[in-house]
C-alpha positions as CSV (number, residue, x, y, z in Angstrom):
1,X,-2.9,-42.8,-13.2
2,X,-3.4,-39.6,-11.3
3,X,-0.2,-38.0,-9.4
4,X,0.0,-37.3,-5.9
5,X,0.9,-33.9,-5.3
6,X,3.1,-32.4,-2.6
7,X,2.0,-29.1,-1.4
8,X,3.9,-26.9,1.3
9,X,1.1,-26.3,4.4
10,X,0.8,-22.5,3.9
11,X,-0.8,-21.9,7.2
12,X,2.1,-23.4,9.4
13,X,4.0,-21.6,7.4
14,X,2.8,-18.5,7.5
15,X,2.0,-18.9,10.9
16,X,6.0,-19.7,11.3
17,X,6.6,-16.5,9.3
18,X,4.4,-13.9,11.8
19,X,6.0,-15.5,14.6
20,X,9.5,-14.3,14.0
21,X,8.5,-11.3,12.6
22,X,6.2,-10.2,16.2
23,X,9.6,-11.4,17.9
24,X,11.4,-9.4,15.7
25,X,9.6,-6.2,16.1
26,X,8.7,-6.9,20.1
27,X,9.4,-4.5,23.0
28,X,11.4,-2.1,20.7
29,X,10.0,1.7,18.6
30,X,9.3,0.4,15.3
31,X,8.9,3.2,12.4
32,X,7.6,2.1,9.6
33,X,7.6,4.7,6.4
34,X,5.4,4.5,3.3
35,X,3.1,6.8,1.2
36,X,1.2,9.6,2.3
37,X,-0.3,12.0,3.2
38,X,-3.8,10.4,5.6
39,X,-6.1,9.2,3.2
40,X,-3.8,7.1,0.8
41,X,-4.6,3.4,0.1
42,X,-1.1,2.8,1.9
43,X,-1.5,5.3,5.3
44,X,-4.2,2.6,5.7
45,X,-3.0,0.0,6.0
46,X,-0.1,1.0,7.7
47,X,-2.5,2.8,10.5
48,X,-3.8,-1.0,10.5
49,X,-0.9,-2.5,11.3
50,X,0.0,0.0,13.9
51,X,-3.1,-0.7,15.7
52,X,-2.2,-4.4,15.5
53,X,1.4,-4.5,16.3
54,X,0.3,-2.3,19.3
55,X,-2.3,-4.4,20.2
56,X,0.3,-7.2,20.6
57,X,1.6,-8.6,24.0
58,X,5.0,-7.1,24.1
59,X,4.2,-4.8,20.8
60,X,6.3,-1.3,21.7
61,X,5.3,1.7,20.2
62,X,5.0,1.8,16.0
63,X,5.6,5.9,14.6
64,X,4.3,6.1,10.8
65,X,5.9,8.2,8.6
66,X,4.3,9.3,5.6
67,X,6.1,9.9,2.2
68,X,5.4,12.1,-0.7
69,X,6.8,9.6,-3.1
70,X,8.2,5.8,-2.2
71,X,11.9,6.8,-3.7
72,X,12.9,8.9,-0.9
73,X,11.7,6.1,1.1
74,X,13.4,3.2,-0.6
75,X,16.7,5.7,0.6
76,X,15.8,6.2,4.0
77,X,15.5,2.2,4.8
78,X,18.5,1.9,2.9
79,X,20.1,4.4,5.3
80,X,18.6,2.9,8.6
81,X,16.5,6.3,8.9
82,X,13.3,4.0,9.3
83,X,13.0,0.4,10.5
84,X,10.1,-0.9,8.0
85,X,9.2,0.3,4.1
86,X,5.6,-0.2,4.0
87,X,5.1,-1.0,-0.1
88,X,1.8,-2.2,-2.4
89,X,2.5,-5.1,-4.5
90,X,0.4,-2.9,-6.7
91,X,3.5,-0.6,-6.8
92,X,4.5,-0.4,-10.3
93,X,8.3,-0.4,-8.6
94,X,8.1,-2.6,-6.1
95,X,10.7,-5.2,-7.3
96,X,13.3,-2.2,-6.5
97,X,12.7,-3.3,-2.9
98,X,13.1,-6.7,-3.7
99,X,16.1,-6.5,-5.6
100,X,18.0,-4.2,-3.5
101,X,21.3,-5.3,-1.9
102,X,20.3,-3.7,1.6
103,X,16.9,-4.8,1.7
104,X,15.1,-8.2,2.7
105,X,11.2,-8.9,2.8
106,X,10.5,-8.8,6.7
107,X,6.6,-10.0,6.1
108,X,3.4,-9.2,4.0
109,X,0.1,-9.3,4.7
110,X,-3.4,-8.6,2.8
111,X,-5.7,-5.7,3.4
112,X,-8.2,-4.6,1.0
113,X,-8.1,-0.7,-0.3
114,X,-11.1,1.5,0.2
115,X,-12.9,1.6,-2.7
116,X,-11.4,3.8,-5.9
117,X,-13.0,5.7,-8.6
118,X,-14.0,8.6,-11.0
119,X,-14.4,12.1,-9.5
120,X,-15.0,15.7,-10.5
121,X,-15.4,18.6,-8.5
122,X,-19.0,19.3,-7.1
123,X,-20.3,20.7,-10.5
124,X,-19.5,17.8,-12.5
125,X,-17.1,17.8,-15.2
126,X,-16.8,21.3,-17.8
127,X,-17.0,20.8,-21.7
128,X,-14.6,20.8,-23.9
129,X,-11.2,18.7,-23.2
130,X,-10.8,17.1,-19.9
131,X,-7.7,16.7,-17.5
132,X,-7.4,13.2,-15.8
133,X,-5.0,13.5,-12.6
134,X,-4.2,9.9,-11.5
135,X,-0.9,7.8,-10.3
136,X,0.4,5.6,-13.0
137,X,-0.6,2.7,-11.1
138,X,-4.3,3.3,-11.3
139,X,-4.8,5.3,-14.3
140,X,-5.5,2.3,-16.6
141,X,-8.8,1.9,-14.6
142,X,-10.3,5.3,-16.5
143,X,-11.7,3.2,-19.4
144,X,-13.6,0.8,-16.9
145,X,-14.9,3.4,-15.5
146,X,-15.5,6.4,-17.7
147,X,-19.4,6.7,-17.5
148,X,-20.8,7.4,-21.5
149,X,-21.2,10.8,-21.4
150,X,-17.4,11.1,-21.4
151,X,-16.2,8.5,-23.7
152,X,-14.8,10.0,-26.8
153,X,-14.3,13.4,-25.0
154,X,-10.5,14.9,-25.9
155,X,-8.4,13.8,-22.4
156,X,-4.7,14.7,-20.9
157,X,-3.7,12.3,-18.2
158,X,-1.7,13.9,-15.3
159,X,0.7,12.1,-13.2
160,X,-0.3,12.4,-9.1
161,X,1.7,11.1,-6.3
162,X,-1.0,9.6,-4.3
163,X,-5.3,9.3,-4.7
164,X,-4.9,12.5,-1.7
165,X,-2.8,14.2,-4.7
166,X,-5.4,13.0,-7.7
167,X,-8.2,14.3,-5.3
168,X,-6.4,17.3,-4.1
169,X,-5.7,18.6,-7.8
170,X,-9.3,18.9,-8.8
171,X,-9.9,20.3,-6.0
172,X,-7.7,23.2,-6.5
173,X,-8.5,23.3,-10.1
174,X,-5.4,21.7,-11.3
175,X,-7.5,19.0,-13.0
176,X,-11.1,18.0,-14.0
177,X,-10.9,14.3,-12.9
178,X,-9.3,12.6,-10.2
179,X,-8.7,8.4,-10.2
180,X,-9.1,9.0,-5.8
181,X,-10.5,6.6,-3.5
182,X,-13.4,6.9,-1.3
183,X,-11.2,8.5,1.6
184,X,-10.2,11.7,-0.4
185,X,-13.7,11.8,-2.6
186,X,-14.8,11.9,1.0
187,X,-12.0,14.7,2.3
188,X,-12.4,17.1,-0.7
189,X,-15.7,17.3,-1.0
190,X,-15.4,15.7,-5.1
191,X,-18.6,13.4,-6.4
192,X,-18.4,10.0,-7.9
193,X,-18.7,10.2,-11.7
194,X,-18.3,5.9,-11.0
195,X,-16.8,3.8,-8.9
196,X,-15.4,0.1,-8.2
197,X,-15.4,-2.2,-5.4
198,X,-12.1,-2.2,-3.4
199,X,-9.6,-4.5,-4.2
200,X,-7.6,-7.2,-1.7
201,X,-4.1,-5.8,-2.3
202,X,-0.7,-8.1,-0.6
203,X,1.4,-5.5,1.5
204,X,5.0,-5.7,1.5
205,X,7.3,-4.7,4.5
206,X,11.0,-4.4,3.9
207,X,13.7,-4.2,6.2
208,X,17.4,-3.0,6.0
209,X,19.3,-6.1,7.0
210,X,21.7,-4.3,8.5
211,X,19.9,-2.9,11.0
212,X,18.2,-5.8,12.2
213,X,19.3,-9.6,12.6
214,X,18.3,-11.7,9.6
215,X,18.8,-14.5,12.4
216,X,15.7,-13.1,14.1
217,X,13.3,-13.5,11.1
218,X,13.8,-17.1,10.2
219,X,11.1,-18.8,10.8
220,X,11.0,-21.4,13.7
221,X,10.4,-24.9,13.3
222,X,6.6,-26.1,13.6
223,X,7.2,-29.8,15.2
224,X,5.3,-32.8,14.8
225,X,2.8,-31.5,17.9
226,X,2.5,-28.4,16.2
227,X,4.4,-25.9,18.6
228,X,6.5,-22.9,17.5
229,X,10.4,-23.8,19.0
């Protein structure tokens, strides 16, 4: 005998879900922080969302700000300094959001990253040992990608903030290889030693709950003729 499973309806619910959270963010300045500077995996998507909040009927105006590091701005939503915290799920310290006292998930949504990969300056990696700037996050994607030439070669790994970071550091001689996306390959003029597809990538916005109404972001009933009440 086979069972008869219940699952929820994830559409309504979702649906239910971006409901309160368009009434929750309508006809007032939203500012939503997370990592920078322009280029990062996470300025775009939040310069996605931007443009579709604003696009909105009622949306009011959405001001970015753009973090060196997602500590300071795990402190500022804390603090009410900015309305939204713009994270990756990919963030190896997202569950400090999740966990926090102050905070509450205010939505999420998926957006795939441009695509990441190896890069050297315009001369192609030197001999001898090589440097390896990359986040921590993305830095176990070196083996999958380090072309033949380079396996076996003597390599230091260095921590970067951001790809912009990664990319920026070869490109001021910092570091032989960068782990960078297309974006900053693109901005600081570094070749592809390899590359990978982009990857689909759930974003997570937090909200202080003391700033905003908790009331306001539960999600309204969906009723037997489908409407939103």
């Amino acid at each position: 005998m086979t069972a008869t499973l219940s699952v929820p309806n994830f559409g309504e619910e979702y649906a239910a879900r971006l409901h309160g959270f368009l009434d929750l963010v309508a006809d007032r300045r939203i500012t939503v922080g997370t990592l920078g500077p322009v280029g990062t995996s996470s300025h775009d998507a939040a310069a996605y969302l931007q443009e579709t909040l604003m696009k909105n009927d009622g949306g009011g105006p959405v001001v970015l700000r753009l973090y060196d590091q997602f500590e300071p701005l795990l402190s500022d939503v804390c603090e009410g300094h900015v309305d939204l915290a713009l994270v990756p799920s990919a963030y190896r310290d997202a569950t400090a959001f999740h966990w926090h006292p102050r905070l509450e998930l205010a939505f999420h949504f998926a957006r795939r990253t441009p695509s990441y990969g190896l890069a050297s300056g315009a001369g192609g990696p030197p001999v001898g040992p090589l440097s390896l700037a990359a986040m921590p996050e993305t830095r176990s994607l070196c083996d999958a990608l380090c072309p033949p030439e380079l396996r076996g070669r003597v390599m230091c790994c260095i921590d970067a903030k951001s790809t912009h970071h990664a990319a920026q550091m070869v490109a001021d001689g910092q570091a032989h290889l960068a782990l960078t996306n297309e974006k900053n390959r693109e901005l600081f003029g570094l070749r592809w030693l390899a590359s990978r597809r982009s990857t689909e990538v759930v974003w997570l916005l937090f909200q202080n709950t003391e700033q905003f109404d908790l009331d306001a972001l539960t999600a309204p009933s969906l009723h037997d003729d489908g409407e939103l009440r």
